[in-house]
N, C-alpha and C positions, 0 to 999 in steps of 0.2 A: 609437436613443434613448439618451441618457446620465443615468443618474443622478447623488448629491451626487458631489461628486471626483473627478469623471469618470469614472465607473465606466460599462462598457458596458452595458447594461438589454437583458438577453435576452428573447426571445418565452415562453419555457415556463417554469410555474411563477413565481415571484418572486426569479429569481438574478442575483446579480452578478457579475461579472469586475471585480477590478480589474486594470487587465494592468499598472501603475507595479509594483505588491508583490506579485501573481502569488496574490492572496490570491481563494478562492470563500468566497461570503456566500450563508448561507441564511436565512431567515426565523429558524430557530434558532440558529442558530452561524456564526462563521468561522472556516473552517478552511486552515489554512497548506499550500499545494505547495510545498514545499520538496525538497532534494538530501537524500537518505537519509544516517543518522547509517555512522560506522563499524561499528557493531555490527550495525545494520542490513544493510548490505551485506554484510557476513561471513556473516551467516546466509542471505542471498539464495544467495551464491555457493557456501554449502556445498550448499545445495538445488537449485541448478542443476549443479552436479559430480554430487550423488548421484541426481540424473535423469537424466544423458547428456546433457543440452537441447543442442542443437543450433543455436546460435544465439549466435556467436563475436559479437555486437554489444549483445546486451543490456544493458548498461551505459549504451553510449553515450544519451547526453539522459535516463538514469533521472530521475526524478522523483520522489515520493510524496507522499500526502493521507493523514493518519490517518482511519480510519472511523470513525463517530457511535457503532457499538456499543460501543466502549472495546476494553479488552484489551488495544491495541496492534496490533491489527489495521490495515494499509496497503494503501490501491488504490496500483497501481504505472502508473504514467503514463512517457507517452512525448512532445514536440515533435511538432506537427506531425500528430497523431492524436487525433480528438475522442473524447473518454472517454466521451459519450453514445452512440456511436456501436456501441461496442466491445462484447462480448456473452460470458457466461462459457463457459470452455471444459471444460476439465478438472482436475482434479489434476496434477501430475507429481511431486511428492517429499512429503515430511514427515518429522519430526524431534520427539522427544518431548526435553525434560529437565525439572530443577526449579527453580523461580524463588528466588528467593535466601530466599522465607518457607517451605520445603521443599513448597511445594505442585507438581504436577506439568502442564508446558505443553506440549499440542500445536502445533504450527506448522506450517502445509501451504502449500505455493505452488500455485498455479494460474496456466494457460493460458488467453486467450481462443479464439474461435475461429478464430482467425487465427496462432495456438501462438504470439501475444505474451507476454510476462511479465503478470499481472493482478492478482493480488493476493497475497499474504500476510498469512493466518490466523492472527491466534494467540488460542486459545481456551485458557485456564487454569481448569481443572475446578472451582474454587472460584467462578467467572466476577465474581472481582476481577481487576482491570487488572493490567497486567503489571507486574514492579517493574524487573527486568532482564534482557536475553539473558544468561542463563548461559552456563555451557561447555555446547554442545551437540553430543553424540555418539551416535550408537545403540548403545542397549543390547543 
């Protein structure tokens, strides 16, 4: 079934696809899948180095969705793998620093159960959104 624009009209819930701008529409928001920024990916990769992850391809087809809770928080997507499908796994790293308003940000990545890449966390203790990746290093 297709909706305006040719959007694909999925069975569950009230969501769309458009697959032209790779954009998900919910009843509340639309929110961009897009290729992770550079700073984004910097902090992936320092999280996967200081996990050991094991998984020389994670990159490849990255994708990410910012989450509804704000922060800056990202589901991290893959081609080819349905995100409904996908189920939380574990932690594998985390990374505290401080966001440029001297407030202090955790950031934790997570595994599904499939030790996919799954999300990145970033909860800023004041729980205002994040302003920028700083320089993150453990203290």
């Amino acid at each position: 079934m297709y909706g305006i624009n040719g959007e694909i009209m999925l069975d569950h819930s009230t969501q769309y696809i458009n697959c032209q701008t790779k954009h998900l529409m919910t009843e509340e928001s639309m929110e961009l899948i897009r290729k992770p920024s550079r700073e984004e990916l910097d902090i992936i990769r320092y999280l996967v180095d200081k996990a050991d992850y094991n998984n020389d391809n994670w990159q490849e087809g990255l994708m990410v969705r910012k989450l509804p809770e704000g922060m800056g928080s990202l589901k991290l997507l893959y081609p080819n793998i349905d995100e409904w499908e996908r189920q939380f796994g574990r932690q594998i790293s985390d990374v505290c620093f401080k966001d440029v308003d001297s407030v202090d940000v955790i950031v934790s990545l997570y595994v599904d159960t499939d030790n996919r890449l799954y999300e990145l966390d970033v909860w800023k203790t004041d729980y205002s959104d994040l302003i920028q990746i700083s320089r993150f290093e453990d203290s």
